[in-house]
C-alpha angles and dihedrals in degrees: 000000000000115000133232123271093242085053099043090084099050107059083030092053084044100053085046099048089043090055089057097039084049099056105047098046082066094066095182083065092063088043093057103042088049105039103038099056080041088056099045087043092058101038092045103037090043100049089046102045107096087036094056100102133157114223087241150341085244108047086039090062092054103049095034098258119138119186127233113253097017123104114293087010138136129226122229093262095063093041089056095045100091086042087063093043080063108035081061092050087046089054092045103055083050094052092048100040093054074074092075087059097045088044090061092053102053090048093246098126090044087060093042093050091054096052125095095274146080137279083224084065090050091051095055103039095055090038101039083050094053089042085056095045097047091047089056099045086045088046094052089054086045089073096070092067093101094050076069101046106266119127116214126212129200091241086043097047091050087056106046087044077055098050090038084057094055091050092040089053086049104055092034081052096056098040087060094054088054099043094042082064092038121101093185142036085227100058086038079056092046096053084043094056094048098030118034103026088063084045093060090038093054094042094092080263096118107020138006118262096226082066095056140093104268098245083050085052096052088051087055094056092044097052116085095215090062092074096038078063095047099048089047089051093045085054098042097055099028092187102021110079104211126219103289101134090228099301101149143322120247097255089063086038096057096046097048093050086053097045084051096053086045092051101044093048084055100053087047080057088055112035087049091051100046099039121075124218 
């Protein structure tokens, strides 16, 4: 049975509140979503650092490049520094959305399903508290930007916590499409390894486009998370166009993270009203 409008924001405010609640009552969990982006942020960033070169000032120019270490330039680090605002708000949705899995065990969304609301409900609360939850943890790390080098602004910082938020509702989307088909954590962990890591990889996160194979290219322009990166790394550095080969301006990277987020909210909304638990 649908509920009323006057009764849709309470069930939905408490599954939301309960997924945060959730999470940081599992403090391993934190610790994970924060320190293992950090760590791969400082190993990575670190080791390539010196490595991260642009063919030349020219040809960078042209194709919006700049190289670490020349005039005007960034350094590897803050290159790498959107990938790992995403790569926090990745690990997130797939923390949160295992959730779904354990919740089925436990017999909590079977309860919840037989009580008086939607599955909609179901769908955004779950999804809107992992989208919370992934937009804090990204926003702590986010305060780090000046340790590299980017200065951050009031106006700036509203915008990227908003784009953070359409990327975050996308992949939390998504993780809950997966999880909502998933009987174990194992199997949810499995697709996440095949599936959303080389999403991330192949996002610009790690390397520019313009330096990769062309089918590896095309990958990159066909894959959503791509422009969530883009869009960070155009924020982050205002001016200073970063490294993206040309994938996208932030007009079209804008509208496509937010046409992600949309779809995959509604194919959460389908897949949880056409499969049975």
């Amino acid at each position: 049975m649908e509920e009323s409008g006057s009764s849709f924001l309470l069930p939905l405010g408490t599954l939301w509140w309960r997924e945060l609640l959730r999470f940081y009552r599992q403090r391993s969990r934190v610790i994970g979503v924060v320190g293992s982006p950090l760590v791969f942020w400082l190993l990575i960033g670190s080791g390539l650092g010196t490595s991260f070169r642009a063919p030349s000032t020219a040809d960078a120019s042209s194709r919006g490049i700049l190289a670490s270490g020349q005039a005007g330039g960034i350094g590897y680090l803050e290159y790498f520094f959107p990938g790992t605002l995403v790569l926090i708000l990745l690990f997130t949705s797939i923390f949160c959305m295992m959730s779904v899995i354990e919740d089925r065990r436990e017999g909590f969304l079977l309860s919840v399903l037989v009580a008086p609301i939607s599955r909609s409900t179901l769908v955004l609360g779950k999804v809107l508290g992992g989208t919370t939850l992934a937009v804090l943890q990204a926003i702590v790390f986010l305060l780090l930007a000046p340790v590299v080098g980017i200065s951050l602004y009031p106006l700036q910082i509203l915008f990227l916590v908003a784009i953070l938020f359409l990327i975050a509702l996308g992949l939390t989307g998504l993780g809950f499409v997966v999880a909502w088909r998933m009987d174990s954590v194992q199997g949810f962990h499995a697709i996440v390894n095949l599936f959303l890591i080389p999403m991330w990889l192949l996002s610009g996160a790690l390397f520019p486009a313009s330096g990769a194979f062309g089918w590896v290219r095309w990958i990159m322009k066909a894959n959503p998370l791509t422009y969530g990166t883009a869009a960070l790394r155009q924020v982050l550095y205002l001016p200073v166009q970063a490294a993206e080969g040309g994938v996208s301006s932030l007009a079209l990277s804008l509208g496509v993270t937010a046409l992600f987020g949309v779809f995959m909210i509604g194919i959460a909304f389908r897949v949880a009203r056409q499969r049975a638990i």
